[in-house]
Each structure stands twice: as structure tokens, then as C-alpha cells.
N, C-alpha and C positions, 0 to 999 in steps of 0.2 A: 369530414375527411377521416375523421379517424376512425367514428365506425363502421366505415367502408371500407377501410385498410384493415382493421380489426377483422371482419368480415372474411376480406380476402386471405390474411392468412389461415385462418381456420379451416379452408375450404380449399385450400393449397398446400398445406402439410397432410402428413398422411394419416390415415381415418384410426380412430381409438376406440371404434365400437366391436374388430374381429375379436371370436371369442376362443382361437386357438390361441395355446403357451407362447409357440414359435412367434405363431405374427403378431402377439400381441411384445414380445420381446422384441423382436423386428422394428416394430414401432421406436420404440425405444430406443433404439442403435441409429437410427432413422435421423433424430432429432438431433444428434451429436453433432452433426454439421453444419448447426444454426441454421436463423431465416436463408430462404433462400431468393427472398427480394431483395434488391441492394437499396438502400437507404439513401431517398436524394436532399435529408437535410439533418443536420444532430435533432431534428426534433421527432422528424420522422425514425430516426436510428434508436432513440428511446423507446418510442413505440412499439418498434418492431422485436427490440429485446424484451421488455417486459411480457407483451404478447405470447413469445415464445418460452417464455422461463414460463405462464402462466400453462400453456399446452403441454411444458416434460411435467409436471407437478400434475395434470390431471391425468397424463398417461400413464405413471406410475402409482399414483395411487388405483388404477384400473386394475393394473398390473398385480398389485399387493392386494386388493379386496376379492380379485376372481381368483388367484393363484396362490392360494397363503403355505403352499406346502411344497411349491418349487425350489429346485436347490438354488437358484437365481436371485431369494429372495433376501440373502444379505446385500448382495448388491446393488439389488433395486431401494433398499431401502439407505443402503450409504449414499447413491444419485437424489434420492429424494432429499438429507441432509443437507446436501450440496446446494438444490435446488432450493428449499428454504430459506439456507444463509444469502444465497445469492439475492433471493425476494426481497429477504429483508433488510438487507443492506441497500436497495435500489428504493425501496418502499423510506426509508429510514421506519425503520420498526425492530425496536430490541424482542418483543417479545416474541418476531419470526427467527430472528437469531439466535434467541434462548432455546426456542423449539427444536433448533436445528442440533444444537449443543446438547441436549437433553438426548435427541434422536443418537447420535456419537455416542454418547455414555451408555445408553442401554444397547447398542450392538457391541461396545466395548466387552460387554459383557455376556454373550453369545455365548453358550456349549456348544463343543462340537466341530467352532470356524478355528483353521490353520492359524496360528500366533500370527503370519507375517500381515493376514487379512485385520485381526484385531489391532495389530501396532497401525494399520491404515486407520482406521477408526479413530483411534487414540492422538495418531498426530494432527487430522484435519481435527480434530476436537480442540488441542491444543493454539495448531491457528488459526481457528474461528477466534476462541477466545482472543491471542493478542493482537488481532484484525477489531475486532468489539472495541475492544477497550473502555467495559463503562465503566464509573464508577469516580472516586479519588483517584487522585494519583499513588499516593501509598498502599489505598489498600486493591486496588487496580495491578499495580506492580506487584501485591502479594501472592494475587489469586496466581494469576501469570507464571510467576516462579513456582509455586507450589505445584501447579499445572506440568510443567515443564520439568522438573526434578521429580513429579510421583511415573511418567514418562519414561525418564531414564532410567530408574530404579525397577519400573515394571518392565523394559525393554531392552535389555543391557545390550549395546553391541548394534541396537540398530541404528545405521549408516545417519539417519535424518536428528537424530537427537542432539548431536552439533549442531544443526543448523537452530532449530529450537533454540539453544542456547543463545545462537548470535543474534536472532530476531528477538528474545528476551532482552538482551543488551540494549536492546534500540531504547529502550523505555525506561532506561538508569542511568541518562546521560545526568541526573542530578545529584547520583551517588556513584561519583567515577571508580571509587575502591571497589565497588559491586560490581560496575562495567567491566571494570580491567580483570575482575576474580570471573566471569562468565566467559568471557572473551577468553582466558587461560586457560579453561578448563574448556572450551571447544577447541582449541587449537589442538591440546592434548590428546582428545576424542579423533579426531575427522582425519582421514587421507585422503581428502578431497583437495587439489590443489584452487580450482575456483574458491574454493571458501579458504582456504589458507588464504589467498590474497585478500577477500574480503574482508579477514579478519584484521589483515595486516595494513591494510583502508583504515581499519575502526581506528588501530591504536593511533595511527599517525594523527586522526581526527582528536583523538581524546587525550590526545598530548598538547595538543593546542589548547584545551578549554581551560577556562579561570586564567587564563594569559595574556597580556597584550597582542595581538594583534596586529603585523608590521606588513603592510601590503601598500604598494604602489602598482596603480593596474592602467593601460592604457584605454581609452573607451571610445568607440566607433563615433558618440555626437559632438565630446568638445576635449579633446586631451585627454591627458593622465589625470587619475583621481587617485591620492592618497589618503589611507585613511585615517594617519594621524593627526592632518590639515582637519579633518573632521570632528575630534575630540570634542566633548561638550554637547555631541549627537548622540542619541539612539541610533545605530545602523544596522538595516536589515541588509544583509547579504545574501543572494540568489542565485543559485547556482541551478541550473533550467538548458533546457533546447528547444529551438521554435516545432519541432520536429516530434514533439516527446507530448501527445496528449494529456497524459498527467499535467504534464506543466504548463499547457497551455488552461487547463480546467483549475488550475490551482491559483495561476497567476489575476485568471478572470473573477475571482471568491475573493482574492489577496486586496485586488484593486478596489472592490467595492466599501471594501475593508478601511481600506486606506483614505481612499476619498472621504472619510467619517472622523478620520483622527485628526487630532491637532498638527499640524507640520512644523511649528517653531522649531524642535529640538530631536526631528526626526527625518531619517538620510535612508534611501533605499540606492542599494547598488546591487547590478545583477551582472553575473558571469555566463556567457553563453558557452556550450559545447557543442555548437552548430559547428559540421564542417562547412555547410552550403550557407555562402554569405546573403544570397536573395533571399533564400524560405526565412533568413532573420530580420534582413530589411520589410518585409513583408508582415510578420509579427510586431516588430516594435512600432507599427503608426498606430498599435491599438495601445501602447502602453505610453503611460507618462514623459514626456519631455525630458523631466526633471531626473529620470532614474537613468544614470550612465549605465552603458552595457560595455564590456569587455567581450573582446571577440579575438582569437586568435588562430580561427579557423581547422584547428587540430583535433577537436571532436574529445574524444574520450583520452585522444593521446595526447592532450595538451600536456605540457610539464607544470602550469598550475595546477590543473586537477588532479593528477596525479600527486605532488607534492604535500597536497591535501588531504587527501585518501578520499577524493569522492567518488563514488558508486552506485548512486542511486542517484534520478532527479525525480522532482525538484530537491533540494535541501535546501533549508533554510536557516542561517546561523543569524544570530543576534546578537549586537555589539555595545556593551553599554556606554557611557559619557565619558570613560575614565579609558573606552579604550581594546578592553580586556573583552573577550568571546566568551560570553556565558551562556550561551547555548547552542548547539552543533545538531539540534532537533529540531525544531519549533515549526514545522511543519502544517502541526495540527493546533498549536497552541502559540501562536503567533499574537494573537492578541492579547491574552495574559502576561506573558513575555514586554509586549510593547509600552503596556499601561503600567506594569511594575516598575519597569527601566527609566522611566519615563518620571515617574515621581523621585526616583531616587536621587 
């Protein structure tokens, strides 16, 4: 099946052998609207992305090896970046992701292209890197900042460099003075009202952290769940939507996750922002029994989530034994988190 499907996309997107500028640019423009077979299973939908990310990456390199002198040719070479990171993040491959990062930094540094074309360059350079994130966590957060501040300094005044900043924050929820000094100093930058509330999401979040914790929530399988009845637990808190791919791809990594760990001293409770009660009824027969959900049917406009400053799903906070939210992150790093919390 698949390299029959393989096959047929190839022979269904359009052809990468013309050897005019135009049509071979054409091509190009062509592929922007992804596969144009719809996908009748996530396994087949992987396929068909990969596939396709696999065809912009050889039409543009066509593009750049036959046309090295077209004015088109920063461009095609920032899509090709793009297309890299994309590879290599579907691949899990740092070193297509370095490549992509490497490609940014050298048209960074282009003669000749308009600054606002460079600060393009410069920003997806910027978040490729804190998309990556490899490395420690300190010296991971250094590059990042460093990344991020040589940015603003080489770009004064462009619009996207707050946001930089508040996607930097995501990654210093361990060093709140540094969150709250990022988070400041985008506020100060940006007249972006979206990202004003964003930011104003962050602090409400980061006011909470190293605090107790005082939540009484009601839950769709057996009553209210407080969670200071719970004291003496690890609790992982979930904040997700049945509705919300991420979360559904996240919760299914979580679960397997979990299924491995010790449960004596470990409590999962999850928050829905579903407004549709069935598409949640519908999701939770794949999840544990054990983990009460909250549901208040208000979507984004719940007055929990809001009260919270949540803005993104999934989020994943962590509650240690004593209580207190030690982490308003742990998304990625849930496990460290669990097992730490967990000896303490």
C-alpha cells in the first residue's frame, strides 16, 4: 500500500522535469496547497505529508541547481529551509534541523535583499531554534536568549520581536525573575492587543507558580475533585480539548507514559475546553478511568481557564506532595518532572 500510494502521488502532483523559470516556479506555487488526496487513516495522513514535503524539497532544489541567477532565488531558498525544518522534525532528525538553521543564517546574510526580507530569515532562524530545543536546559535557554536579543538588536522596531520574546519565556518558567523580566520587556515592545493578552495569560500563570494550589473542580465520572484532599500526591493537571489534535497526540505519548510509572503517589486530573459534550464523551473511553475530567462546557470562555491564563492546549502543570505548582510547563518534560517530584 504504501508504495502504491507513494506512486500515486508522484504521478498526481505536478511534473518537476519543465525546464522554463516560470513553470518551474509554477510548480512551486503549485504545491502550497498540499496533497490533494484526502487521507482515509492518520497513518495514511503521515504518508501523504511526508511524501509531499519529500516532492517541495526536490522541486526546489531543481529550482536552485537549473536557475542560480533568478531574482526568486532567496526565496526559494528560505521555502527550502522551511522545508528541511519541517523534514526534520517529522523525521526526528537534529541534523536536518541544523541544516535548515545553517540555511537561515547564511541568507541572513545576503547582499543586496531588502532588511524586511532578512528579518524573515532571521526570525524563522530564531524559531526553528526554540521549536529544537536541544541540548540542556541552561545552556538550551542560553542559546535561545542569545538568539533572540542578537534579533532585536539587529532589528529594532520589527513588529515580531515581542513575540520572540514571549515564546523565549515559555522556556524560563524555572527562572520566574527572567520570565517576568521577558514577559516586561515584550509588553513594552508590542501594540499587538492579541499578544498583550497573551502576555497578560503568562503573568496570571506565573503568579501562581511555587504556590499552593487551591482548586476544587467538579468532574463529568464521580463528583468534585479537590485538590488539597489530594496532598501527599504528585498531580499532573491537564488542561486539553477532545477537539484539539495536539492534545489528542499528546495525551496518547502521556498515557503510555504513564502506564510505566508507579501510581502509589501519583494523581492525574484533566481540565476540558470542550464546548461539545459528546466529541468529549467520545475521547475519554480511550483515556483512564482513574483521571477525573472537568467539563464546564464554555470552551475558551470558561472562567477557569481564563482565571488561569490558559492559552495554549495541551498545558501541563505539576503539583508536588506539599501542594504547591512547580511547573506551569511540563509539556515536554513531564517525565523528569514526575520522577523528581515523586522522590521528594
Amino acid at each position: 500500500m504504501r508504495i502504491a500510494l507513494a506512486a500515486f502521488l508522484l504521478f498526481a502532483l505536478p511534473p518537476v522535469a519543465r525546464a522554463g523559470v516560470q513553470e518551474d516556479w509554477a510548480d512551486i506555487l503549485a504545491l502550497d496547497s498540499g496533497p490533494k488526496k484526502k487521507p482515509g487513516s492518520r497513518e495514511e495522513a503521515v504518508l501523504l505529508a511526508r511524501t509531499h514535503i519529500q516532492l517541495q524539497r526536490k522541486v526546489l532544489e531543481q529550482f536552485l541547481a537549473r536557475h542560480p541567477s533568478d531574482e526568486r532565488l532567496f526565496d526559494a531558498r528560505m521555502r527550502l529551509a522551511a522545508i528541511l525544518a519541517a523534514e526534520g522534525k517529522m523525521n526526528k532528525s537534529p541534523s536536518q534541523v541544523d541544516e535548515a538553521a545553517i540555511l537561515l543564517g547564511e541568507l541572513e546574510k545576503t547582499p543586496g535583499i531588502p532588511r524586511e526580507k532578512l528579518a524573515d530569515a532571521g526570525f524563522r532562524r530564531a524559531s526553528l531554534l526554540m521549536q529544537s530545543q536541544i541540548g540542556s536546559t541552561d545552556r538550551m535557554r542560553e542559546s535561545v536568549l542569545a538568539t533572540v536579543k542578537a534579533f532585536l538588536a539587529k532589528y529594532p522596531g520589527d513588529r515580531r520581536g515581542p513575540r520572540l520574546l514571549v515564546e523565549a519565556a515559555t522556556i524560563c518558567d524555572d527562572v520566574p525573575n527572567l520570565k517576568r523580566d521577558l514577559l516586561n520587556e515584550a509588553l513594552t515592545l508590542t501594540t499587538e492587543e492579541a499578544l498583550k493578552q497573551r502576555i497578560a495569560d503568562d503573568f496570571k500563570r506565573l503568579d501562581l507558580l511555587g504556590k499552593p494550589l487551591t482548586l476544587t473542580l467538579s468532574s463529568v465520572q464521580a463528583g468534585p475533585v479537590d485538590l488539597a484532599a489530594l496532598r501527599g500526591h504528585v498531580v499532573v493537571l491537564i488542561f486539553w480539548s477532545a477537539e484539539s489534535p495536539h492534545s489528542l497526540l499528546w495525551l496518547r505519548d502521556f498515557r503510555a507514559s504513564w502506564e510505566r510509572m508507579s501510581k502509589d503517589s501519583l494523581r492525574v486530573v484533566t481540565i476540558s475546553l470542550d464546548e461539545n459534550r459528546r466529541a468529549l464523551d467520545e475521547r475519554l473511553r480511550d483515556l483512564p478511568a482513574s483521571w477525573p475530567t472537568h467539563f464546564d462546557g464554555k470552551g475558551w470562555n470558561s472562567p477557569l481557564a481564563r482565571s488561569l491564563g490558559i492559552n495554549a492546549l495541551p498545558t501541563v502543570w505539576i503539583i508536588d506532595k506539599k501542594g504547591v505548582l512547580r511547573t506551569i510547563n511540563a509539556r515536554d518534560s513531564y517525565e523528569t518532572w514526575i520522577r523528581q517530584l515523586l522522590r521528594e
